[in-house]
N, C-alpha and C positions, 0 to 999 in steps of 0.2 A: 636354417635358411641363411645362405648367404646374403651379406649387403653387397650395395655398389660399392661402400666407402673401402671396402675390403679389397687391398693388393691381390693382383692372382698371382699366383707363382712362377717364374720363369724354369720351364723345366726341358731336358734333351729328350731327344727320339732313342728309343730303344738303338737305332743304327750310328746313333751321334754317341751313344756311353759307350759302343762296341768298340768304336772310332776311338775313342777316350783310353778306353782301358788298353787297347791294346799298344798305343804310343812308349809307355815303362819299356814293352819285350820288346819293341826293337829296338830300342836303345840298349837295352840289357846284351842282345842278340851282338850290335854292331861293338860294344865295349869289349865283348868278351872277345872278338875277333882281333883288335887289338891290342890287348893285353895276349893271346895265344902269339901273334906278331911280334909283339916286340920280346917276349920270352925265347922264341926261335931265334932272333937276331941277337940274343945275349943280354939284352938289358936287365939292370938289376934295380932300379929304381923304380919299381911298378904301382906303391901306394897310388897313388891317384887314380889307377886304371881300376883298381879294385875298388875304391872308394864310390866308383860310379857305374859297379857292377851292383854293389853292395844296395846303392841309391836306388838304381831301377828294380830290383827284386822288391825292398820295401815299398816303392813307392804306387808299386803292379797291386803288393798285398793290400795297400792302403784305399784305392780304387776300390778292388775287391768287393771290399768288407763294408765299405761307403754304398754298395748298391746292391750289396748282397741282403744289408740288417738296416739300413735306413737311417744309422744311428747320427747325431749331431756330431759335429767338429771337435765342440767341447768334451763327448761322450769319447772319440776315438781317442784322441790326445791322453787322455788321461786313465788308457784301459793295461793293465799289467801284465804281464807274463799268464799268471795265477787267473787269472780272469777269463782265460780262453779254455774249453774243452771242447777238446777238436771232435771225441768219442760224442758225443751228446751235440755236435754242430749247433753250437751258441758260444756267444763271449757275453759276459756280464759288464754293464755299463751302469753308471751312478747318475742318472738323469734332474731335469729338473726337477726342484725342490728337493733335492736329494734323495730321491726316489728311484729305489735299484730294478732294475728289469734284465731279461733277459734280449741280447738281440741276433735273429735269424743265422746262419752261416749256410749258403749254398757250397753243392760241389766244387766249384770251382772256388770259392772261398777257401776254402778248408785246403783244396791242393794249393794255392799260393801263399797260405800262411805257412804248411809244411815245408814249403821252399824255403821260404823268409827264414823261418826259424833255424832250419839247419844251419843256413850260413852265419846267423846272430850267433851261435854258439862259438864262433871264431872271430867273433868282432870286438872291437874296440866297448867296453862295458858291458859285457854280456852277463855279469852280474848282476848289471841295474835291474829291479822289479818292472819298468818300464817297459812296454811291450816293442814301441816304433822307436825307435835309436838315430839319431846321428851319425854323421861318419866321425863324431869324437867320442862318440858311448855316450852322447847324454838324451833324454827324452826330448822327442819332437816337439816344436814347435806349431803351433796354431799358422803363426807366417807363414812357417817354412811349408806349411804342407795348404796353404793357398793362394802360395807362389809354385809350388808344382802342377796344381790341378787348371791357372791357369795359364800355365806356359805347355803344358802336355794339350789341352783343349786347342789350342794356338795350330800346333805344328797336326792335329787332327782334323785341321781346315774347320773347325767350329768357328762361328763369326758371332756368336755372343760370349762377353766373357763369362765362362765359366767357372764359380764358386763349387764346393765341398757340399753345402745344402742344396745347391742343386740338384744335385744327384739324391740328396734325398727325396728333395718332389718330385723327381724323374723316378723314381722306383714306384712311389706311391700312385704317382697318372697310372703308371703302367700297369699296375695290381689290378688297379680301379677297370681301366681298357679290359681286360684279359677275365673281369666277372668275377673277381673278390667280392665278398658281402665286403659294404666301407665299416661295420664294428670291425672286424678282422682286422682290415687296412689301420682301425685308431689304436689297437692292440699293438699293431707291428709298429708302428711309429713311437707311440708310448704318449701319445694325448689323454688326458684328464676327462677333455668334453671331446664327444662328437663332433661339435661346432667346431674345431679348429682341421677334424679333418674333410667337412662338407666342402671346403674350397677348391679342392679337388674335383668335385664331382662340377666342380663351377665350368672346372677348365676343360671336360668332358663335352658338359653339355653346349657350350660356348663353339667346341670342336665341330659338335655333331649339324649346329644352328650352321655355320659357315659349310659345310657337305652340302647342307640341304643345298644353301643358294646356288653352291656349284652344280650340283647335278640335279637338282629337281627340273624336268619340263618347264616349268614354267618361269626359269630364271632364263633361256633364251630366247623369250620370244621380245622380239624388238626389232 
C-alpha cells in the first residue's frame, strides 16, 4: 500500500524518451557532416570533431541502456567492458547493497552498444576495463552523464528537467501501462520489497482517476 507521505515519481511519456533518445543521433548525424566537411576542405586538425562524434555515439548507447534495463546511475557508471554480453542481451550491474543482478538489453540496446563499442576500440583508453569513456579515456562520470541527459532533454523541447532515474521510472510506468505483472516490474528494477515498486502502480491509478473526470459523462454536466 502506498502512503500519501510517499514522493510519486516524476517520469516521461514513451514519446518524450523517443524525443530523448533520439537528440545523441542528430548530433552524431550533424558532427559527422562536419568533420566529412572539413576533411574535403583539407583540414588536418579534426580531434574535436571526432571527439563529439565519439560523445554522441556513447551518449545515444548510454540513453539506450538507461530505458532499455532500468539500471541506476550508480549501476551504469560503474559497469565494465567484461560486464556486457551482447549474445545473452544483458550487462551485469553491482546494485544496492552490493547485490549483483542482471539488467535487461533490448534490440536496440544491443545495436548501439555494437556501435559504441566498435568505435571505443580506437579511442583514447580503450584498454581501460571501464565500459562509458571520456573523450580523455577515462570512466564517465556521474556529472558528466547528468549534465547530458539534461541538456539532450532541453533541446527535445521536454520542459521538466530531466534526470538519468527518470528514465528509470519512465520505463517502469510503462511496463506497468502495457500489463507487466509489477513482481516482474520489481525483478527488472532489482527492489528487495514490493513496496518500493507499488509507487508505480500509484502513478497509474492516479492517471486513470484524472481520465475518469475527463471523459466520464458526468464530469460535463454544469
Amino acid at each position: 500500500m502506498v502512503t500519501v507521505k510517499q514522493k510519486i515519481p516524476r517520469y516521461l511519456t514513451v514519446e518524450e524518451v523517443r524525443r530523448l533518445k533520439n537528440q545523441p543521433l542528430i548530433e552524431e548525424e550533424y558532427w559527422r557532416k562536419e568533420l566529412r566537411k572539413k576533411r574535403s576542405d583539407g583540414a588536418k586538425w579534426l580531434k574535436r570533431l571526432r571527439n563529439k562524434v565519439f560523445n554522441a555515439k556513447r551518449d545515444y548507447a548510454i540513453l539506450t541502456i538507461f530505458y532499455s534495463s532500468g539500471i541506476r546511475l550508480s549501476e551504469l557508471i560503474a559497469i565494465d567492458v567484461g560486464d556486457v554480453n551482447l549474445d545473452r542481451a544483458v550487462v551485469r550491474v553491482l546494485g544496492k547493497g552490493g547485490l549483483e543482478r542482471e539488467g535487461e538489453l533490448t534490440d536496440a540496446a544491443i545495436k548501439a552498444l555494437r556501435s559504441y563499442l566498435k568505435a571505443r576500440r580506437f579511442w583514447n583508453g580503450n584498454n581501460h576495463k571501464a565500459l562509458f569513456l571520456t573523450r580523455v579515456g577515462e570512466r564517465i562520470k556521474k556529472r558528466d552523464v547528468e549534465r547530458k541527459v539534461e541538456e539532450y532533454a532541453q533541446r527535445a523541447g521536454i520542459r521538466e528537467k530531466a534526470t538519468p532515474h527518470m528514465l528509470r521510472h519512465s520505463i517502469a510506468t510503462h511496463l506497468l501501462d502495457n500489463g507487466m505483472d509489477i513482481s516482474r516490474v520489481q525483478h527488472f528494477l532489482g527492489h528487495k520489497s514490493i513496496a518500493s515498486t507499488q509507487i508505480y502502480t500509484h502513478i497509474i491509478d492516479r492517471r486513470q482517476k484524472e481520465e475518469i473526470r475527463r471523459y466520464h459523462p458526468d464530469s460535463r454536466i454544469g
